[in-house]
C-alpha positions, 0 to 999 in steps of 0.5 A: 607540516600538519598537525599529528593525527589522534584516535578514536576513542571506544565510546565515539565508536561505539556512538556510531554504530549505535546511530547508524544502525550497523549499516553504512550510511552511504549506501545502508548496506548491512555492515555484520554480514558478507552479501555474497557469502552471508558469512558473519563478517564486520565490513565497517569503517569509521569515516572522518567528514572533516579530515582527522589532520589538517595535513595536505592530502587530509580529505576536508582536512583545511576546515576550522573544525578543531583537531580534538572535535574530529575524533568525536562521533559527530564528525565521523560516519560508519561506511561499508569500505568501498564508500570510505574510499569514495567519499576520500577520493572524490573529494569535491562531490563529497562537501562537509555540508553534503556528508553531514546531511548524509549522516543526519539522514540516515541516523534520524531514519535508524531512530524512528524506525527502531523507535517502532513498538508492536502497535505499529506493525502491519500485516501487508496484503497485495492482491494482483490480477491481470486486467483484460489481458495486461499484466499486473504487478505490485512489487514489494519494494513499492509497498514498503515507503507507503507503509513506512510513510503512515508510521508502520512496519510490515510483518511478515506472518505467513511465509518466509521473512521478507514476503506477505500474503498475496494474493496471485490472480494472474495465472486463472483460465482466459477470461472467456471460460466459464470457471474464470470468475469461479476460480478466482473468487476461490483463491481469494477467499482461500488466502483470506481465509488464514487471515480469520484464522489469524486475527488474534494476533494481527493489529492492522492491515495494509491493502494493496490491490489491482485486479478486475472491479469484480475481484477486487468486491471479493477481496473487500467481502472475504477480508476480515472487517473487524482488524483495522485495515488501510486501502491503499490507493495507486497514485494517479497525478498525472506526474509520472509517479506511479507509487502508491499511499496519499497526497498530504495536500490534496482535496477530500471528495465528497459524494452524493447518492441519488435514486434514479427511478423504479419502484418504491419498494422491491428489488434494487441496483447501485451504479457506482459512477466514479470513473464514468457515468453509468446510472442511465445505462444501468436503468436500462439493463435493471428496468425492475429496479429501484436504481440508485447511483453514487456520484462525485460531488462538485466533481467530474468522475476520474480516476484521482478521486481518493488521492487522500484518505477522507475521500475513501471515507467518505465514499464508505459513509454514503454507501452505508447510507445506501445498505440503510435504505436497503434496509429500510425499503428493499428488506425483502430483495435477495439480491443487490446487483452492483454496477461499478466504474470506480477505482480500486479502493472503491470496490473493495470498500463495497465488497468490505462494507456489505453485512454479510449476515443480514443484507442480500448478495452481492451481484457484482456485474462486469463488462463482457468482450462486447461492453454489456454489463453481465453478472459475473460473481454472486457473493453470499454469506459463507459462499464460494460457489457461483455454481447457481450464477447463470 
């Protein structure tokens, strides 16, 4: 006959709740609320991993944990009631081990996330589009383990708890009417526009963002360049994970930049090969321009350029060192025609990274139906007219 079972006293219960962070530690299901109803409703049960007697039919009950230890919070886990009984029934699949790893889980994640102060809460921005014709999706539950991944928290300001700002590019005219590129550039600077407004009260952005090159050059314009700001990237690594943030152990890249020819002085283009090589095609189509182009280094363009964050650094470096030139050489242009094959996080870096108030505009070039590069947005200080764009 086994031994008489004991309780558990107050403070072991109240340990628990206080480790698990009133979810149930199987399944984080809030335990004060009903999910259907929403009515306030305690749906917790206190669960031994060891069973509390070593009786026959006691779940776990013959390990030698003693008795008096079996009541104390370190062997026990705060369930909704049908994991309670899971856990009971299924009693192979269910191991010591297992359970309290279960519990160790879920308990160091409930500490570091409430250990989160205000310095680490970000206002999360996805900017989605369609790409010719594809739909594009960003979901919110994909956002939240990369945010979560760099030591944040999103908070959410602009809409009802639970979302952040989007930007919705998905229902514009079909890419071949004439205010399709004009409307969209509107939408965007619109949305970001309440992020200017807000910006006293917003310590840090996170940037998801898939949309056509040209979109996402306007994102990096409107977006405001004096709140510190994360450009996620989507993962590329040929494993079928398609989610979004940095691989911790992959290479930085660097990258190089060139003039491919044209005057000295006058107007000037960049082609940003990073996806495909397109430097020679753009000295065809900008023949009276001091072409330059941003490469890869020691690197065949791809799509997994940026797979860690010092990539996108890097990247940002060498086209500052390119705007300096600008500067220095083509003060006099008043337009800079971009030519991009590169991921998202490059273009909106261009877009991000241009001075709005001191260097020419941007005139962000995209491929027509037919595979010509053709002008498709102007972006100019305080603008969201391409009325003049032609």
């Amino acid at each position: 006959m086994g031994s008489r079972r004991g309780s558990i006293g107050t403070d072991a219960t109240m340990r628990l709740w206080v480790l698990a962070g009133g979810r149930c530690e199987y399944c984080n299901r809030y335990l004060l609320e009903d999910d259907y109803t929403t009515y306030a409703y305690n749906l917790a049960e206190r669960a031994h991993i060891v069973g509390a007697t070593d009786a026959p039919g006691s779940p776990r009950g013959k390990d030698p944990l003693s008795l008096a230890d079996r009541e104390e919070t370190e062997n026990l886990m705060l369930l909704c009631r049908e994991h309670h009984r899971l856990v009971d029934t299924l009693i192979e699949e269910h191991s010591v081990e297992g359970l309290r790893q279960m519990k160790r889980l879920h308990e160091e994640r409930i500490l570091y996330l409430t250990d989160l102060t205000d310095e680490a809460e970000t206002l999360v921005i996805r900017a989605v589009g369609g790409i010719r014709g594809a739909p594009v999706e960003i979901p919110p539950a994909v956002v939240l383990p990369a945010v979560c991944a760099d030591g944040r928290f999103p908070r959410y300001r602009f809409a009802l708890a639970g979302e952040d700002l989007e930007i919705d590019l998905r229902s514009l005219p079909d890419e071949g009417d004439a205010d399709y590129w004009t409307v969209g550039e509107r939408i965007i600077a619109e949305r970001l526009a309440r992020l200017r407004e807000a910006q006293g009260s917003i310590h840090h952005v996170s940037l998801f963002a898939l949309s056509r090159i040209p979109f996402l050059v306007a994102v990096g314009f409107y977006l405001d360049d004096k709140i510190p700001t994360t450009i996620y990237a989507r993962r590329r690594n040929g494993t079928g994970d398609e989610g979004w943030g940095y691989e911790p152990d992959a290479d930085p890249v660097g990258f190089s930049l060139q003039c491919l020819g044209g005057p000295d002085d006058g107007d000037v283009a960049l082609a940003v090969s990073l996806t495909a090589p397109i430097g020679e095609e753009v000295l065809d189509i900008a023949d009276d321009c001091a072409v330059y182009e941003i490469t890869p280094e020691g690197r065949s363009p791809g799509r997994d350029l940026f797979s860690v964050r010092p990539s996108l650094d890097a990247f940002a470096d060498v086209y500052h060192r390119f705007l300096s030139i600008v500067d220095e050489k083509h003060g006099q242009c008043s337009e800079l025609p971009l030519f991009v094959a590169a991921p998202a996080p490059a273009a909106i870096a261009l877009g991000r990274g241009v001075m709005r108030d001191s260097q020419p505009a941007l005139v962000v070039h995209d491929r027509d139906p037919g595979g010509t590069f053709a002008p498709a947005l102007k972006l100019r200080p305080r603008s969201v007219s391409n009325a003049d764009l032609g």
